[in-house]
C-alpha positions in Angstrom: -15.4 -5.5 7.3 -13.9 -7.9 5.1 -14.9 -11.5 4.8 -11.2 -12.7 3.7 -8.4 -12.4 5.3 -5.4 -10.2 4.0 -1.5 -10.6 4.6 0.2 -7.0 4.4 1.4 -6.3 0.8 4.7 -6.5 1.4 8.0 -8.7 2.8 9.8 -6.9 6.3 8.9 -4.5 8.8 7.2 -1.2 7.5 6.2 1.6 9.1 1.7 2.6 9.2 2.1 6.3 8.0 -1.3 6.9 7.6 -4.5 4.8 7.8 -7.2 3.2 10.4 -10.4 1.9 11.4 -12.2 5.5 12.1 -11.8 9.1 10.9 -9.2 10.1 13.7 -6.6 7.6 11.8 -7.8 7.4 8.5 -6.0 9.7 5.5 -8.8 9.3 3.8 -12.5 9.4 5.5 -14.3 11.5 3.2 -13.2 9.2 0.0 -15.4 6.2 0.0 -13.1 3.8 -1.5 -10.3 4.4 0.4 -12.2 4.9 4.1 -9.8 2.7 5.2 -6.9 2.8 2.9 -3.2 2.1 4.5 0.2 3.8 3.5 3.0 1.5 4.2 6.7 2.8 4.5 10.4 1.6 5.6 11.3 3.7 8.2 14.7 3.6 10.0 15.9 5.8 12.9 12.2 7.0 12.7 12.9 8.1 8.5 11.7 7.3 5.4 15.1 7.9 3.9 18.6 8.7 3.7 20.5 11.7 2.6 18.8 14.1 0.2 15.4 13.4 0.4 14.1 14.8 -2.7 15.7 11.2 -5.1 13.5 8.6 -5.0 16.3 6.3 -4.7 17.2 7.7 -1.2 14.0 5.8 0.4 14.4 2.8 1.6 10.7 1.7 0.2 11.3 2.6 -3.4 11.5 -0.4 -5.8 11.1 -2.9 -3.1 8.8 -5.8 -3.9 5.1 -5.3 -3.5 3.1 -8.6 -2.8 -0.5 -9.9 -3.5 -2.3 -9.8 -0.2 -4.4 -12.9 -1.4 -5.5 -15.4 -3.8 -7.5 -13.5 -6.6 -7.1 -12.5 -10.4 -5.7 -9.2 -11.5 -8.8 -7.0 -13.0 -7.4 -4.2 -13.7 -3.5 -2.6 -14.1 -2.6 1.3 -14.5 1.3 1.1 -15.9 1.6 4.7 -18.0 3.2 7.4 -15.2 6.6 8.3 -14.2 7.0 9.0 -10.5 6.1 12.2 -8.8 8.8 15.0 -8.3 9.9 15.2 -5.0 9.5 18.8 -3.5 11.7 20.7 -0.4 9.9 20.1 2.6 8.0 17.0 1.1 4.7 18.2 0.1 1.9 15.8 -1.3 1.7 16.6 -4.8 0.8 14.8 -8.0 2.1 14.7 -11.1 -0.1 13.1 -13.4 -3.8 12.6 -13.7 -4.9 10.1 -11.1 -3.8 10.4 -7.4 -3.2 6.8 -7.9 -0.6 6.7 -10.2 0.1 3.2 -11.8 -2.5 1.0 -9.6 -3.1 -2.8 -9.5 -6.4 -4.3 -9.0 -7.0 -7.9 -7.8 -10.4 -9.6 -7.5 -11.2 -12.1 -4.3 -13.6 -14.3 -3.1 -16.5 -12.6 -1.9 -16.2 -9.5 -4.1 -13.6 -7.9 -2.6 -11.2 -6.2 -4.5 -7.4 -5.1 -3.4 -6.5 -1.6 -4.8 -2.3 -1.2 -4.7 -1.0 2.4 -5.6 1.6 4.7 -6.5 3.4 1.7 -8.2 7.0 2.2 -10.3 5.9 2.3 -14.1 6.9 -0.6 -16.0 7.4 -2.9 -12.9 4.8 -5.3 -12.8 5.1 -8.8 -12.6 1.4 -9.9 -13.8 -0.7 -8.7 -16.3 -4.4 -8.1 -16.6 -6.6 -11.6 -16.4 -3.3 -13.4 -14.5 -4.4 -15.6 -11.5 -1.9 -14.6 -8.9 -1.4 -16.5 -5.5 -0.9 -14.8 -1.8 2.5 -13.6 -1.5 3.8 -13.5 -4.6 5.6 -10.8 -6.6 3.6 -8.5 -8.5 5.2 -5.2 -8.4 7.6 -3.1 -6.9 7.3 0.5 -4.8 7.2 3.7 -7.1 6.0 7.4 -6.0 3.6 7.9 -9.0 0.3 9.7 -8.4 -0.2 11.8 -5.3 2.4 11.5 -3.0 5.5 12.7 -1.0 7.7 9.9 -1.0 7.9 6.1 -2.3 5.3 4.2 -0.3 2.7 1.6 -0.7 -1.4 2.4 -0.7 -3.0 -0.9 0.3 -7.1 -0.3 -0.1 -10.0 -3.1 0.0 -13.1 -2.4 -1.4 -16.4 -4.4 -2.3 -18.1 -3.9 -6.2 -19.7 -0.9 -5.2 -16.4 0.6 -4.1 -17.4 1.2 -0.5 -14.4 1.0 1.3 -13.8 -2.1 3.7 -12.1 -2.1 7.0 -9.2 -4.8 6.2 -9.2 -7.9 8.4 -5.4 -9.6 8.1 -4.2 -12.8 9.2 -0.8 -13.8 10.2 0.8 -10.6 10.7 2.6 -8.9 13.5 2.4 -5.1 15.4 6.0 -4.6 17.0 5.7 -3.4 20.8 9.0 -1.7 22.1 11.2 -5.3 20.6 8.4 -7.6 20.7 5.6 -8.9 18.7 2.5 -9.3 18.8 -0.5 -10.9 16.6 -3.2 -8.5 15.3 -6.0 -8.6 13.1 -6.7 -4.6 13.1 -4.0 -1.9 12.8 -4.3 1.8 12.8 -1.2 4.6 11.7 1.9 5.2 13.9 2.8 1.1 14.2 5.6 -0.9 12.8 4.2 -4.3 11.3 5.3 -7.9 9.3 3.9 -10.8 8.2 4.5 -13.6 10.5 
């Protein structure tokens, strides 16, 4: 479990496709680092996109803004892939050599590092060594590495890269057309930052 306390990588309402607290919700169990990885997406009238689904452009998520979660210094930046193809009946694929694709890594207090994947090549806003503060710009949504759409992967992970069960703060589950404060959130939600 974290020591900080995270705000959601992005600005607006996004959908939880995949992640949790335990191996029923997680995408990921059996991969250490991301044990508790998130994929974030803009859903509306319950999809990811509009039209033909096989352009990037037709998904509400792709090239919107992609946030830093918290105080830290950038540690590491992957910026040398184009996007995945887009396949008939949206497979998970990959197109390049790390399921990543173009990743940013940001160092916290405490040793706890923020891992943000599948990023659009040649979008960042930082480089490597920058000090960035919570909530600002550093990227925007791509669908490079392995994927089936533009979305964000939001992972935490300690020095060891033992994946870490993210704690947030000041964000917001939607219930039917309210919402409610949480600290936790597992796949199949709608969430903001307050």
């Amino acid at each position: 479990m974290s020591k900080n306390k995270y705000i959601l990588p992005m600005q607006g309402l996004w959908y939880v496709e995949y992640g949790g607290l335990n191996r029923k919700t997680s995408h990921s169990w059996d991969v250490i680092s991301q044990r508790y990885a998130y994929d974030f997406e803009i859903r509306k009238q319950q999809l990811p996109y509009h039209s033909d689904y096989t352009k990037c452009d037709n998904y509400y998520s792709y090239k919107e803004n992609i946030i830093a979660p918290l105080d830290g210094w950038v540690v590491d930046i992957k910026n040398e892939y184009d996007n995945t193809r887009i396949l008939k009946d949206r497979p998970i694929i990959c197109d390049c050599d790390n399921p990543m694709g173009n990743y940013i890594i940001i160092k916290h207090k405490h040793n706890e590092y923020s891992v943000i994947a599948h990023i659009e090549k040649n979008s960042f806003k930082v480089d490597i060594g920058d000090t960035v503060k919570q909530g600002q710009t550093i990227a925007l949504v791509g669908n490079s590495g392995n994927t089936q759409g533009p979305h964000i992967h939001f992972q935490l992970q300690n020095s060891d890269k033992k994946g870490l069960i993210i704690t947030f703060d000041n964000i917001l589950v939607q219930k039917k057309n309210k919402f409610k404060r949480t600290k936790y959130i597992n796949k199949g939600i709608y969430v903001k930052n307050k």
